[in-house]
C-alpha positions in Angstrom: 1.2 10.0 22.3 -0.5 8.6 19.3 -4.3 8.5 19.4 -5.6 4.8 19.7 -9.2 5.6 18.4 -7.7 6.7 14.9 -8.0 5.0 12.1 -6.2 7.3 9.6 -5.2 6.5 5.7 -2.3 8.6 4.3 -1.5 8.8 1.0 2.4 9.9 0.4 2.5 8.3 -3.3 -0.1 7.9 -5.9 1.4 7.7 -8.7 2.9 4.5 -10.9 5.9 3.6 -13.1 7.8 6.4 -12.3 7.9 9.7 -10.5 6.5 12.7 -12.1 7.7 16.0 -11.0 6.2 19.2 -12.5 3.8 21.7 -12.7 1.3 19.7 -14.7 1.0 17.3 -11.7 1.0 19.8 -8.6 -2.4 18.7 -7.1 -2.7 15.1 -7.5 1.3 14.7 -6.9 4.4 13.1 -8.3 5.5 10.4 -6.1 5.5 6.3 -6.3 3.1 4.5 -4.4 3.1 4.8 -0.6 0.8 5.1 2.1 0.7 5.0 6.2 -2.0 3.9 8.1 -2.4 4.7 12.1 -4.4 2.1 13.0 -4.4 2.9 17.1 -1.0 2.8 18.3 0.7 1.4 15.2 2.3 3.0 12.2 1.8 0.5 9.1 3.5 1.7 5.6 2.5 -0.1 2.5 5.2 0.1 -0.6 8.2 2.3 -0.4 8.2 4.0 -3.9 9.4 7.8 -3.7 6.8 9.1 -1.4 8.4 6.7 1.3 11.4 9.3 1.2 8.8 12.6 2.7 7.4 9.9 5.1 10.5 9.3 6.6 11.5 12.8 7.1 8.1 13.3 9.0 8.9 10.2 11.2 12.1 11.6 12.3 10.8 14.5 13.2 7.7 13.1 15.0 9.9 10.6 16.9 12.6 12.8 18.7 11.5 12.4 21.8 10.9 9.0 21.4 13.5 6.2 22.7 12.6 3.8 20.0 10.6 4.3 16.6 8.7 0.9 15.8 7.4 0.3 12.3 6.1 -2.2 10.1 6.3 -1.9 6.2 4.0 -4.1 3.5 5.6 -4.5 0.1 3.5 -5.5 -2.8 5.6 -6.4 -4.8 9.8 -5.7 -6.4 8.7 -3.4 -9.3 11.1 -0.3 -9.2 8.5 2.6 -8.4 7.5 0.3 -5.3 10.8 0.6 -4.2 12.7 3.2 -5.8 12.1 5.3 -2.2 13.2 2.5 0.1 17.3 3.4 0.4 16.1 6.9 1.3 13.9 6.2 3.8 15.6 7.7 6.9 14.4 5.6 9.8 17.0 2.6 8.4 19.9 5.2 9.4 18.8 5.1 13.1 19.6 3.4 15.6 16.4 3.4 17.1 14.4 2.1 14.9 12.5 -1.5 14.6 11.2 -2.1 11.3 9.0 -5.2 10.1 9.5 -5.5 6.8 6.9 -8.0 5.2 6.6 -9.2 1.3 6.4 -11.9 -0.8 8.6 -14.2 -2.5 9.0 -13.2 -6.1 10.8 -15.4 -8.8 12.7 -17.4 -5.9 13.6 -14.0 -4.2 12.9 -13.6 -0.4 11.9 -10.2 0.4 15.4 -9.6 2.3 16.9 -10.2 -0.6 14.4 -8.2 -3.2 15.2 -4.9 -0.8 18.7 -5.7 -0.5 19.4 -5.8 -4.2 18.3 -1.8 -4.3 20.2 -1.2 -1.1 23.9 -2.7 -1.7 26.5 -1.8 -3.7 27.2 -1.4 -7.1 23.3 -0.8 -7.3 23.6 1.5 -4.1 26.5 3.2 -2.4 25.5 2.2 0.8 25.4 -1.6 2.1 22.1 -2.2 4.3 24.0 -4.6 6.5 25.9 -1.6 8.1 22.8 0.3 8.9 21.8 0.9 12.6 18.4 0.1 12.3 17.1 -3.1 13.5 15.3 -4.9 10.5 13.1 -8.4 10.6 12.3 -9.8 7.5 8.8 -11.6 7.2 7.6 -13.8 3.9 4.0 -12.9 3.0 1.2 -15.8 2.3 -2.2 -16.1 1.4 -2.1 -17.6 5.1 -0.3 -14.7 6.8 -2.4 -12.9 9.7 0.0 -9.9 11.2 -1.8 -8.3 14.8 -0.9 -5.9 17.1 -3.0 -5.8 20.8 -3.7 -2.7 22.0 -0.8 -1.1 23.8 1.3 -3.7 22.0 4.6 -2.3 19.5 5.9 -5.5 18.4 3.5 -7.6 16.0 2.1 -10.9 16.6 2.2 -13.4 13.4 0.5 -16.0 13.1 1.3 -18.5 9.8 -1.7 -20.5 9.6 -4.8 -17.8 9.9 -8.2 -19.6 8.9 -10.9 -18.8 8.1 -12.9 -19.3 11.4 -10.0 -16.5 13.1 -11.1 -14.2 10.4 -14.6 -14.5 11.3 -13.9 -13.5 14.7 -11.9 -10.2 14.8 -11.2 -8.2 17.8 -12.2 -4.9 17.4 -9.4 -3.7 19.3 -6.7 -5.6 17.9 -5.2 -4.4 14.9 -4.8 -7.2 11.6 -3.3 -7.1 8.6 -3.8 -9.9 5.9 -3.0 -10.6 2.5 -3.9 -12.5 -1.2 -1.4 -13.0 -3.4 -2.8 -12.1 -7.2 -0.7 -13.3 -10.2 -3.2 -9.8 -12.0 0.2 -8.2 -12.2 3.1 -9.9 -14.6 5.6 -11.5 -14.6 5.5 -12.3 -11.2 2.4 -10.8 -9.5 1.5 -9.1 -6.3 0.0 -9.1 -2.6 -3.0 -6.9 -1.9 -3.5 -6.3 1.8 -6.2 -5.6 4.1 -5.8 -3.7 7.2 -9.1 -4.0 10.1 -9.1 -2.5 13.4 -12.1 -0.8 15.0 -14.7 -2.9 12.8 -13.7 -0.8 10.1 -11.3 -1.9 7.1 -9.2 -0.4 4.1 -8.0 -2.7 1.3 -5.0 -1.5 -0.7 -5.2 -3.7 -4.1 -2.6 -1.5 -6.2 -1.0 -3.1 -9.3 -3.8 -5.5 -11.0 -5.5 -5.8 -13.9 -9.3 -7.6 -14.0 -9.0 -8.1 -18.1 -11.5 -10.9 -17.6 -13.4 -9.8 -14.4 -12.3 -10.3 -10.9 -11.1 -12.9 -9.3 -13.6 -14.9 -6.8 -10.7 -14.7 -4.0 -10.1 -10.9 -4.7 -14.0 -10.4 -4.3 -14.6 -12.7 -1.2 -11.2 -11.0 0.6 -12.4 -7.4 -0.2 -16.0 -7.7 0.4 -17.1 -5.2 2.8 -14.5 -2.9 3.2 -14.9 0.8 4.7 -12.4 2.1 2.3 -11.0 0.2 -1.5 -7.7 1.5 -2.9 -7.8 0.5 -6.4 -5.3 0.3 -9.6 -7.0 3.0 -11.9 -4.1 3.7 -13.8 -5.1 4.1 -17.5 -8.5 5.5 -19.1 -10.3 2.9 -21.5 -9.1 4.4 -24.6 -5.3 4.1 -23.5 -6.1 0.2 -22.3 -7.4 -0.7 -25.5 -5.1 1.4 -27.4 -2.0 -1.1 -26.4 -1.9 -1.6 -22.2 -3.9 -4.7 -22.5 -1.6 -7.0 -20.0 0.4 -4.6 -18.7 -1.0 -5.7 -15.1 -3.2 -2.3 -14.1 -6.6 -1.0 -14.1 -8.9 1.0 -15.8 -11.5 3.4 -14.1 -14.1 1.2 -15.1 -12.6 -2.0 -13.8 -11.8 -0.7 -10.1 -15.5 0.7 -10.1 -17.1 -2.4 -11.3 -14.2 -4.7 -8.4 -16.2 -1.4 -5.9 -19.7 -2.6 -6.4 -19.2 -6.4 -6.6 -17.5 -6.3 -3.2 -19.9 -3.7 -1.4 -17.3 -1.5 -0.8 -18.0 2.0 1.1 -15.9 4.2 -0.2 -13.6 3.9 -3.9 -10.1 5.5 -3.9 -8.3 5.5 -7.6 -5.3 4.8 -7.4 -1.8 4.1 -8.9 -2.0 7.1 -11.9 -1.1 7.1 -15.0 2.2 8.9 -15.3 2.0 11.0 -18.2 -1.6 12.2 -17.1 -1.9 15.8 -15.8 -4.2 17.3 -13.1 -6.9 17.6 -15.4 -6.6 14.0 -17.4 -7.0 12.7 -13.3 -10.2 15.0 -12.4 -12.3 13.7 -15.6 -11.4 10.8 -14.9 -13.1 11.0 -11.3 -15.5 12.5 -12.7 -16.4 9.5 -15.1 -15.4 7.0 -11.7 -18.3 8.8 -9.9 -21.0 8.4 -12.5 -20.2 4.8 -12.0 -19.5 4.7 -8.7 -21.0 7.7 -6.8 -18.4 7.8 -3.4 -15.2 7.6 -5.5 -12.0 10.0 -5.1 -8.8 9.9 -6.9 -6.1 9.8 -4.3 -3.5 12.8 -4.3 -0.8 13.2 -1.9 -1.3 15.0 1.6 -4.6 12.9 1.2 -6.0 11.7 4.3 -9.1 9.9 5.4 -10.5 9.1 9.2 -12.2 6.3 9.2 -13.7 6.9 12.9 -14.2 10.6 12.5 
């Protein structure tokens, strides 16, 4: 039985653009961006870049004795390394499995159709129309409120969330939300925040403050327990020629930290041709910044009601 006074953050995938195998990366990790959170009884997975693919396993093997596996999945956005995992994820090959699949529409794409282009042939060998899993396709908004009551598997979705309902939360319901930012080119991305317990994680991968934050970035994040934050490139590579390129420097997800009162500062999203030691300086220089910053590696976890 899963606990249902946990309120765990796992990181499976920390890395962007593509995955990075090697020594030079053994403690921070390789993978594409994806984490789980068990917020009480549910199992929430945002992005399905190659970490997705160890997460899976451990879902299988977690859920044998179980008669039906029910999980919900948050895309950001159709970038390959946010996605690159998803055809290898091994809950969509059984039969057991209910899987929410949320995301927004990108360049007139709906997000069945975004996760179907990387799962069908010629792109794939197999088609994920003959799969056994049960899959329901949801369309993110800035207006999108996803809720689970306790003891409840299958979400609750309400279209039209205001901002009096988001003044009012349940402490024992579970809520996930979202903003759309257009940070992140050419078509931008969702950043989602997850509350349960009075306690909250954002996960704002993939965007780039080049002239500050956005009021409705600061406003939706303000407060939260935990920030996961697009830290990809130091500030001499940024200047050097990733100006625009949609992600963060260290100073720019420590500076989005402080304006929105956030507890706790995870980097996030690195830089793939940075080593181990390019990634612990450049905590170092978070923390003289922001004192309770960590850069996220995989195996990572974090209990927010420990």
């Amino acid at each position: 039985m899963v606990n249902q006074e946990r309120f765990l953050v796992r990181f499976w995938g920390v890395r962007g653009s593509y995955p990075t195998p090697g020594p030079h990366t053994l403690r921070h990790g390789g993978n594409t961006s994806c984490i789980e959170i068990q917020a009480g009884l549910q199992k929430l997975i945002f992005d399905a870049g190659s970490g997705i693919i160890q997460l899976g396993e451990a879902l299988m093997r977690e859920s044998k004795k179980q008669t039906t596996l029910n999980l919900a999945l948050f895309i950001t956005h159709a970038h390959g390394d946010h996605l690159v995992g998803f055809p290898f994820f091994a809950p969509l090959f059984d039969a057991r499995t209910h899987l929410h699949l949320f995301g927004p529409q990108l360049a007139g794409h709906s997000i069945e159709q975004l996760v179907t282009t990387v799962m069908s042939p010629p792109s794939f060998p197999v088609d994920i129309h003959t799969l056994p899993s049960q899959r329901f396709y949801h369309t993110v908004t800035d207006t999108l409120c996803v809720c689970w009551l306790p003891d409840q598997q299958e979400p609750q979705i309400e279209e039209h969330y205001t901002k009096e309902q988001a003044d009012a939360l349940d402490p024992k319901k579970v809520y996930v939300t979202a903003r759309f930012t257009h940070s992140h080119p050419l078509n931008g991305a969702v950043i989602y925040r997850i509350d349960y317990a009075e306690h909250s994680v954002v996960y704002a991968t993939d965007v780039e403050w080049k002239n500050g934050c956005e009021p409705d970035f600061l406003s939706f994040v303000k407060g939260a327990d935990v920030l996961i934050h697009d830290a990809q490139y130091s500030t001499e590579d940024y200047r050097r020629g990733k100006h625009g390129f949609g992600h963060s420097t260290i100073e720019m997800a420590t500076t989005a930290a402080r304006q929105t009162h956030a507890r706790h500062l995870i980097l996030f999203h690195h830089e793939p041709t940075y080593d181990d030691t390019q990634l612990d300086r450049l905590e170092a220089a978070a923390q003289r910044r922001f004192a309770s910053t960590r850069s996220a590696f995989e195996g990572m976890e974090i209990d927010l009601l420990s």
